[in-house]
C-alpha positions, 0 to 999 in steps of 0.5 A, a space after each residue: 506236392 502237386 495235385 493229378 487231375 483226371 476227369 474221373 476225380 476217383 483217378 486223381 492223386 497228389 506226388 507226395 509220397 508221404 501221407 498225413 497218418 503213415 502207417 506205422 507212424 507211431 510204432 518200433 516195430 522190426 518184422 522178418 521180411 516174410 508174413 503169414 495172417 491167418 483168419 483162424 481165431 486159435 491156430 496161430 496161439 497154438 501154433 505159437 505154444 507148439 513151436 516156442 515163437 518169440 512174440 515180436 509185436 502186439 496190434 491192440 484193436 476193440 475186441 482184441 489184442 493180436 500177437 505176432 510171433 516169429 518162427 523160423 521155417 527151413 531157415 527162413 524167419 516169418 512173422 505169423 498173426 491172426 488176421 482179424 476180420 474185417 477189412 478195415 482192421 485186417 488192412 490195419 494190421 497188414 499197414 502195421 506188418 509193412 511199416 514195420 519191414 514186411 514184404 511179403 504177406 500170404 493171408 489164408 483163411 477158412 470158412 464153409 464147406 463144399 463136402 463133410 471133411 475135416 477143417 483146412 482139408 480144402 487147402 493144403 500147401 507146403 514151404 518150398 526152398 527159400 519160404 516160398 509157398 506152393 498151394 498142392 490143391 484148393 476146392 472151388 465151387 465143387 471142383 478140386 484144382 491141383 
């Protein structure tokens, strides 16, 4: 281990690559490659209920016990959770997701409304071939970009 220095201390850093608290030190966890956190408190139960998804680990906080499920979407296996709020807890469960195989996280959430609609009619999105996510169109600051 060797210290960085830097005349701003916030920029320095040590080589070791290892921490002294890893994330996911304590944990057996294997998730698929690909996740989905959605900052939706009952969408992800549902979704789980509609589409009979295995559930593959438990993140345990304060107020709550966090589900992951696995589903399969054309083909490819994602690990779907609800993100829970705040960014000290949701950047836990993302460090959990990772340690345990993770590599790629989309988190998607709602909150407020630019016009009266329906909620998650601001942002709309499909799977494309291979699980990758296309946004269709998103409303910003009054705007629809598409």
């Amino acid at each position: 281990m060797s210290l960085i220095k830097n005349a701003y201390p916030i920029l320095e850093y040590d080589t070791e690559s290892k921490a002294i608290i890893m994330p996911g030190h304590s944990t057996g966890f294997h998730f698929p490659e690909r996740a989905v956190m959605l900052f939706m408190d009952t969408e992800v139960d549902h979704y789980a209920l509609e589409n009979d998804c295995e559930i593959i680990g438990q993140f345990n906080t304060v107020t709550k016990v966090f589900n992951v499920y696995k589903t399969i979407h054309n083909g490819v296996e994602l690990a779907v959770c609800q993100a829970p709020l705040g960014s000290a807890a949701a950047t836990q469960s993302m460090e959990q997701l990772i340690a345990g195989g993770v590599k790629k996280i989309i988190a998607a959430g709602c909150c407020g409304a630019l016009i009266a609609d329906n909620e998650g009619d601001f942002y709309r999105f499909r799977i494309a071939a291979g699980g990758n996510i296309i946004p269709l169109f998103a409303a910003v600051k009054g705007s629809v970009a598409q």
